[in-house]
LOVEX-194589 format. One record per residue (C-alpha): residue in one letter; x, y, z. Coordinates in pm, whole numbers, padded with zeros to 5 digits, always signed. Layout:
BEGIN
AXYZ
...
***
This chain:
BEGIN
X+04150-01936+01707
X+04367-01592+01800
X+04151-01280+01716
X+04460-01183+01540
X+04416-01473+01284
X+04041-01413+01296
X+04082-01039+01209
X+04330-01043+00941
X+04132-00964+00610
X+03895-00762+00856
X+03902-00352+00796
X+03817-00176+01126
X+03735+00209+01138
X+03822+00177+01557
X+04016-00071+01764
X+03974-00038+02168
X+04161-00245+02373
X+04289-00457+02099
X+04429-00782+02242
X+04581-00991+01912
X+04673-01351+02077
X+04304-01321+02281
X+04147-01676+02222
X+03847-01689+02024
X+03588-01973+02131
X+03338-01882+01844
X+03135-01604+01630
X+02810-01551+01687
X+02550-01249+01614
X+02256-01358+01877
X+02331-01247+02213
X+02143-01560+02356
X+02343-01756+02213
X+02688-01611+02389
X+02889-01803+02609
X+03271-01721+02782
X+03550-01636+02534
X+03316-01585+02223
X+03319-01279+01963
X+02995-01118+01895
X+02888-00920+01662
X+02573-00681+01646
X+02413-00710+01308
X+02125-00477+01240
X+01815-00637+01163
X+01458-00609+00980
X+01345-00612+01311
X+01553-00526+01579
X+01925-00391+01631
X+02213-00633+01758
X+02373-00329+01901
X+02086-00335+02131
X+02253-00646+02276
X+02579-00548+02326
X+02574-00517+02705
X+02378-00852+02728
X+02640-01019+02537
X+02893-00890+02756
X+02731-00986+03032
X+02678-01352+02896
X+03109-01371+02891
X+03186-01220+02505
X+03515-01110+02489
X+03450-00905+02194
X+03234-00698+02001
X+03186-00605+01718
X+02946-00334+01555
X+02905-00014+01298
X+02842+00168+01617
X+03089+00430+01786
X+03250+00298+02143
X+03068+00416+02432
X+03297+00591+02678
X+03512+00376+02957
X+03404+00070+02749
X+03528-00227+03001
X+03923-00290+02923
X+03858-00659+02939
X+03659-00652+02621
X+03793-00578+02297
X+03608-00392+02107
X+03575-00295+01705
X+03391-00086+01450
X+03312-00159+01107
X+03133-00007+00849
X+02884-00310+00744
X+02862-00564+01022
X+02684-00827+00846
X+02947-00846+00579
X+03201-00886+00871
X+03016-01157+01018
X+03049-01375+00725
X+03403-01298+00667
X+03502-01383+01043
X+03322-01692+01063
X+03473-01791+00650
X+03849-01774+00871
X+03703-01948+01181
X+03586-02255+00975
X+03900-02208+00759
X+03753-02099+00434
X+03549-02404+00371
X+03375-02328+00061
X+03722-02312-00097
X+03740-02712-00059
X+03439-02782-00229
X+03270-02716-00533
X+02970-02502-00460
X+02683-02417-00759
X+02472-02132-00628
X+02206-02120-00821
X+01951-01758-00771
X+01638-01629-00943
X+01256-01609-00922
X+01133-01930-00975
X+01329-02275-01077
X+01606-02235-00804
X+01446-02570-00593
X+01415-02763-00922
X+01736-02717-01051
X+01926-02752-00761
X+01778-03060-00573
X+01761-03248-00936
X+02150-03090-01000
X+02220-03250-00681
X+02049-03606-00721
X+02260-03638-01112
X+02560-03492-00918
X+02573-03784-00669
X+02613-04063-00958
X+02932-03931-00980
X+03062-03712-00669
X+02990-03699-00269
X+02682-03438-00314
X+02504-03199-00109
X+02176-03027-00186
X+02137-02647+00062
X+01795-02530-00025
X+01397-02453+00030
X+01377-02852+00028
X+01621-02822+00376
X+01970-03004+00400
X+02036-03345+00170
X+02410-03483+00262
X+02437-03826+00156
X+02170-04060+00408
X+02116-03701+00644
X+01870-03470+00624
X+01762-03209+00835
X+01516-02889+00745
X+01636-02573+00744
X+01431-02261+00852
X+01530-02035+00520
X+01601-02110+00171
X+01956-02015+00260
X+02097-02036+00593
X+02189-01751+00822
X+02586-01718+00812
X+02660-01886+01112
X+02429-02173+01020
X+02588-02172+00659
X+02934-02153+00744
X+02894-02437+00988
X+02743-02659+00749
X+02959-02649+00452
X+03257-02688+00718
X+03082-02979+00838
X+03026-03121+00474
X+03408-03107+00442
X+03467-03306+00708
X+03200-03543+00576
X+03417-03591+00242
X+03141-03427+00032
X+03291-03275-00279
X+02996-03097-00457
X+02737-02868-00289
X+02435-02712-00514
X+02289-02448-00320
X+02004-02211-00382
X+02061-01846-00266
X+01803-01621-00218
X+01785-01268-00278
X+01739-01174+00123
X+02067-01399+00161
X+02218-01172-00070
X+02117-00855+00061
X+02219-00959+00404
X+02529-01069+00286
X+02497-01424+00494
X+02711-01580+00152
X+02971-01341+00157
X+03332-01452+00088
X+03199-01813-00036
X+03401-01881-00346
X+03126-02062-00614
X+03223-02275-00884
X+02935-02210-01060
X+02696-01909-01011
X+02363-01989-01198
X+02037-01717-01276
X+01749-01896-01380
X+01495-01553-01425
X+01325-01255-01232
X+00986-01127-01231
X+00824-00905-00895
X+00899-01083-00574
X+00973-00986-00197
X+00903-00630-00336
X+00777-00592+00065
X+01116-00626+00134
X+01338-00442-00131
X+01057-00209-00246
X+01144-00218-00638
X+01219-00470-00891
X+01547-00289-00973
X+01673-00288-00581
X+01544-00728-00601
X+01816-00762-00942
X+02090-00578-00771
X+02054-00821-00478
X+02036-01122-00724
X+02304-00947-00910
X+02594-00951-00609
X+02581-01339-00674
X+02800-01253-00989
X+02984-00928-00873
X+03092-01010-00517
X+03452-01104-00418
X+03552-01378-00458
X+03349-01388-00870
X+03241-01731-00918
X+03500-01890-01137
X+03195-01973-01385
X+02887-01836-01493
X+02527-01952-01651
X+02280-01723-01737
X+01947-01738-01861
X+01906-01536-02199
X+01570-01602-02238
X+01521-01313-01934
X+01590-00944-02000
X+01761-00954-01670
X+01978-01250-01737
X+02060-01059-02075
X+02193-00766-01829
X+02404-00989-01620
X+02525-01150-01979
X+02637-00799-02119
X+02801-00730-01751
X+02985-01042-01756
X+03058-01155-02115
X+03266-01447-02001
X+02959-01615-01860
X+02769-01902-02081
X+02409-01838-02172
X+02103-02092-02232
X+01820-02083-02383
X+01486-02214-02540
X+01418-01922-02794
X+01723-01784-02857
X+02117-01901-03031
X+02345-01923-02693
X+02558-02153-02568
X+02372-02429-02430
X+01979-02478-02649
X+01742-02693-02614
X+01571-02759-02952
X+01301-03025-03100
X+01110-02993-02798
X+00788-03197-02648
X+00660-03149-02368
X+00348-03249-02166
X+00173-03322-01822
X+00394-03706-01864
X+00728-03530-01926
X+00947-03380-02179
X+01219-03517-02445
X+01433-03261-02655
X+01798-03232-02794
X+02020-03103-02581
X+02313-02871-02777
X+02627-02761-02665
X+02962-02634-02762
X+03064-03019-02772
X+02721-03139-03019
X+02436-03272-02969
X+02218-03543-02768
X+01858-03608-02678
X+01771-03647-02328
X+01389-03719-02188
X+01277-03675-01804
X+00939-03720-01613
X+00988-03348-01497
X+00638-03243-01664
X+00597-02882-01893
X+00778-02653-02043
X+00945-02441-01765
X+01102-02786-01677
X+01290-02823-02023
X+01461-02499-01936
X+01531-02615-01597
X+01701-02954-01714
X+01879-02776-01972
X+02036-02531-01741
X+02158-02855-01515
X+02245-03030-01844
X+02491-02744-01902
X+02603-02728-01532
X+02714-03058-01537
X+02917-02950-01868
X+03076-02677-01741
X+03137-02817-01416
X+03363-03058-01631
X+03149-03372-01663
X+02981-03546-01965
X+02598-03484-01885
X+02542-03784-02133
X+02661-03991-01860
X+02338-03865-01658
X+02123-03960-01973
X+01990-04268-01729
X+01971-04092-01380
X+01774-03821-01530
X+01483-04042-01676
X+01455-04215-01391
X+01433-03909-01158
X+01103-03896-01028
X+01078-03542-00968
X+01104-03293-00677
X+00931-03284-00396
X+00642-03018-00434
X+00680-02916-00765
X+00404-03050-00993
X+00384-03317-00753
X+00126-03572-00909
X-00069-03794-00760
X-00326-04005-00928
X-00738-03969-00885
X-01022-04177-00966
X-00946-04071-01369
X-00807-03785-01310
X-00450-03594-01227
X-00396-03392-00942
X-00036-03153-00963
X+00046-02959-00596
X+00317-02742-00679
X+00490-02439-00483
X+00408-02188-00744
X+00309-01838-00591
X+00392-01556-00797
X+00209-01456-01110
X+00464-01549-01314
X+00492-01909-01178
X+00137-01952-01208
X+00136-01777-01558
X+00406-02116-01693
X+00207-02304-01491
X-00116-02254-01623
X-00085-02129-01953
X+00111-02494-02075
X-00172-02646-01872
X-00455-02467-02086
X-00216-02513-02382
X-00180-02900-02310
X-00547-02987-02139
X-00838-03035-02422
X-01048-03097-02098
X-01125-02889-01754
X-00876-02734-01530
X-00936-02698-01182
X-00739-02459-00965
X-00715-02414-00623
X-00489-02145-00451
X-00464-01908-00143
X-00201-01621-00099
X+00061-01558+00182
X-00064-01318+00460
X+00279-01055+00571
X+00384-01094+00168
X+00360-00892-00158
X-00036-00774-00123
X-00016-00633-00487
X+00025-00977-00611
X-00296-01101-00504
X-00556-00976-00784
X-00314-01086-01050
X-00262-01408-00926
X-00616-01459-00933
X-00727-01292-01314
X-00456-01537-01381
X-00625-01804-01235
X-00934-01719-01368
X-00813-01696-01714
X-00700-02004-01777
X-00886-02194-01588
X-01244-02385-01619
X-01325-02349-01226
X-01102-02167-00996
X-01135-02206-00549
X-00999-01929-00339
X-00882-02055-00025
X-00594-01974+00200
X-00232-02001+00224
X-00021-01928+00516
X-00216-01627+00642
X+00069-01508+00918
X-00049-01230+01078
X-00259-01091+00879
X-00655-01160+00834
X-00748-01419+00598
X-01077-01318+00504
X-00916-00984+00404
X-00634-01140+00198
X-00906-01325+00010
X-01104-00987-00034
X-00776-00864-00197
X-00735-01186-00421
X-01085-01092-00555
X-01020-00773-00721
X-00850-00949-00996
X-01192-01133-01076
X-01430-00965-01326
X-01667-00716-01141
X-02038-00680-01130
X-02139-01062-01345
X-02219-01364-01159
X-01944-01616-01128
X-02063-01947-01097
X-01726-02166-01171
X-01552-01960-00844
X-01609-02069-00503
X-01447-01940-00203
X-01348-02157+00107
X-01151-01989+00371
X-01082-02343+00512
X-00757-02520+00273
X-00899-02845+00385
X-01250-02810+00293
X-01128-02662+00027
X-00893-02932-00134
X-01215-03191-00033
X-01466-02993-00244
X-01220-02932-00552
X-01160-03361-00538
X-01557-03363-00524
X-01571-03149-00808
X-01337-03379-01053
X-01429-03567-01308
X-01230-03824-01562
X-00996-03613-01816
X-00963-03337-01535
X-00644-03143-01404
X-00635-03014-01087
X-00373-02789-00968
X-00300-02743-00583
X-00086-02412-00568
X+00060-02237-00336
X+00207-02447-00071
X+00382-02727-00220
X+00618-02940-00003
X+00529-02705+00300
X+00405-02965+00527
X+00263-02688+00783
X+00028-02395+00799
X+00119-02041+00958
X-00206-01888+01130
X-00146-01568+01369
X+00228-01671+01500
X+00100-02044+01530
X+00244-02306+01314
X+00025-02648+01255
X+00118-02974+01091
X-00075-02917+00727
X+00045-03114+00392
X-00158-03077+00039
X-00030-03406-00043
X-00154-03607+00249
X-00478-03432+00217
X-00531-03533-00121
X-00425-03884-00068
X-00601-03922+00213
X-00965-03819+00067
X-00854-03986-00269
X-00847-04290+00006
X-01132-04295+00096
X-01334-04246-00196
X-01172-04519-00306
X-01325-04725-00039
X-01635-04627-00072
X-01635-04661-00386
X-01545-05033-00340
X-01785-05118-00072
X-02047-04984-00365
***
């Protein structure tokens, strides 16, 4: 593609040795990744500066570049080169024209928030396919019809993104529900994507190590409804004081809701560890649907994709079917059977996840609850205590363990997570185990009939993260495979 073409909804605060009919053979923003005739731009980073790279790039064959810094002096004449005031934004918007706009030919649902973005999108995406060419973008990786590939962030860098939806047009898919993060946001990797439907789900404290307040993590959730081009429709959760400020921003957006009158309800609701069944309402009546999806928090999610489906002009009681026979998503209050009694992994890691989580479980459970958890190591430290007095209060016997401790030291994480523990009385239904493993093995031992164990933390993760080394590790198969063996021995009893 000409730069010309390239550059023409681009705004450039300095042009040097602008060449308009130069050939373009693609955008990238990692000098390694350079080769002859490309256009690179330097995006600054939470760790280093792309501008850093400019001279490597050049050297690798880029013919130009692109960055918010001023040209140096006698810049080389055979490289054009241009300023802008936010590179990242730029990036997107020069690889949108290189793949020709390609969120304009499909029908994109981003869906943002705390907690519920997996659920809603993958099961959005698995209705969505009775009726459409579907894609799922998300936590859970890449589903395109038979393909799927992992993906290394909830949402894709912008070249990665921008190459896969053009690749999903050319695969004939016609839907895409994607989750977008608030760091995707922020680094504006999903700028100039034109959504169908934009969808918030909630917000409590997250990735407050990364935008430092709670009101600097809703503005970056926020740009999924303010940035150009707006989403041509909006759903918004009611039942959150911030979804109530993105509803009184944007009054043409539909609302749902458990508690409260809005657009889309869900009313006459049971729920429990098997499932839920309620009556779903909407500007068009009413209808009762029932899934496996288990608790509470999972009504709201299936009512928000109930009304999704609605608004993205389809009858969801044509999904009535697909939906009780979805199994659930990978991950999330994943169960898996014991010797009499239930075992749930789930990805819950915030307080407020493991507040749903383990309040409807107290509510529901007449029997014990055992809960096993570790926190992240290079994430949210202040999280740690109240993660565990939640824990604690709910549960009957509570294991501290590890997560993915990164970089930091576990045993140190752990001393944080037990500051939320009462201080200075014996605690006899808490054990520690640094190792996950032994740990999952002793809280199986520990089970009898009528139990509920919850494995948090992890989820569908099937690896660990220990100093800058990453190991194959899976909750599930570690479950199954002492649940296995019990079983065996049980049977050569």
């Amino acid at each position: 593609m000409k730069l010309q073409e390239l550059a023409k909804k681009q705004t450039f605060l300095e042009k040097h040795h602008w060449k308009p009919t130069l050939e373009i053979g693609a955008v990238v923003s990692d000098s390694r990744n350079v080769k002859r005739g490309d256009l690179f731009v330097a995006c600054p980073g939470p760790k280093a500066d792309g501008a850093f790279y400019i001279e490597e790039a050049a050297r690798r064959g880029a013919r130009v570049i692109v960055s918010e810094k001023t040209a140096m002096a006698g810049g080389a004449e055979n490289i054009v080169y241009l300023r802008v005031a936010d590179a990242r934004k730029s990036l997107s918007n020069f690889l949108n024209e290189f793949y020709n706009h390609p969120s304009e030919k499909l029908r994109l649902t981003g869906v943002t928030g705390t907690n519920g973005k997996t659920t809603i999108a993958y099961l959005l995406n698995e209705l969505l396919k009775e009726r459409a060419a579907s894609a799922y973008i998300g936590t859970l990786g890449v589903k395109a019809g038979a393909t799927e590939e992992a993906l290394g962030n909830t949402t894709p860098g912008a070249e990665e993104l921008f190459s896969l939806l053009a690749r999903m047009v050319k695969q004939g898919i016609q839907t895409v529900s994607m989750e977008v993060s608030s760091h995707a946001l922020d680094q504006k990797r999903v700028a100039g994507i034109q959504y169908e439907l934009a969808l918030f789900t909630q917000l409590t404290p997250e990735h407050l190590d990364y935008h430092q307040s709670l009101e600097n993590y809703f503005q970056a959730k926020r740009l999924l409804f303010a940035q150009s081009p707006k989403p041509k429709k909006m759903l918004i959760n009611r039942d959150s004081p911030f979804g109530r400020r993105l509803l009184a921003e944007n009054p043409e957006a539909k609302s749902f809701s458990l508690e409260e009158e809005s657009d889309y309800r869900a009313r006459d609701v049971t729920a429990d560890f098997n499932g839920s069944e309620f009556t779903f309402q909407s500007p068009k009546g009413k209808s009762r649907f029932r899934t496996r999806l288990p608790m509470i928090h999972n009504v709201a999610n299936t009512l928000s994709v109930l009304a999704s489906l609605d608004l993205l002009g389809f009858d969801p009681t044509d999904f009535r079917e697909a939906l009780e026979n979805f199994p659930g998503v990978p991950g999330r209050l994943e169960r898996i059977e014991g010797n009499g009694f239930s075992v749930f992994v789930d990805y819950a890691h915030t307080p407020d996840a493991f507040e749903h989580i383990l309040s409807e479980a107290r509510r529901l459970q007449s029997k014990r609850i055992l809960t096993l958890f570790g926190c992240g190591g290079d994430r949210d430290p202040y999280k740690r205590p109240e993660m565990t007095r939640i824990a604690y209060h709910y549960s009957d016997f509570v294991i501290l363990t590890s997560d993915n401790p990164r970089t930091e030291d576990a045993q140190q994480i752990l001393k944080e997570m037990k500051k939320g523990l009462p201080a200075g009385v014996p605690l006899p239904n808490v054990l520690e185990i640094l190792d996950r493993r032994e740990a999952i093995r002793e809280l199986l031992l520990l089970a009898e009939p009528g139990d509920v164990l919850l494995i948090l933390g992890k989820g569908h993760e099937d690896y660990q993260i220990i100093g800058t080394r990453k190991t194959h590790f899976d909750d599930r198969e570690i479950v199954k495979e002492f649940l296995k063996k019990t079983r065996r021995a049980r049977v050569a009893l």
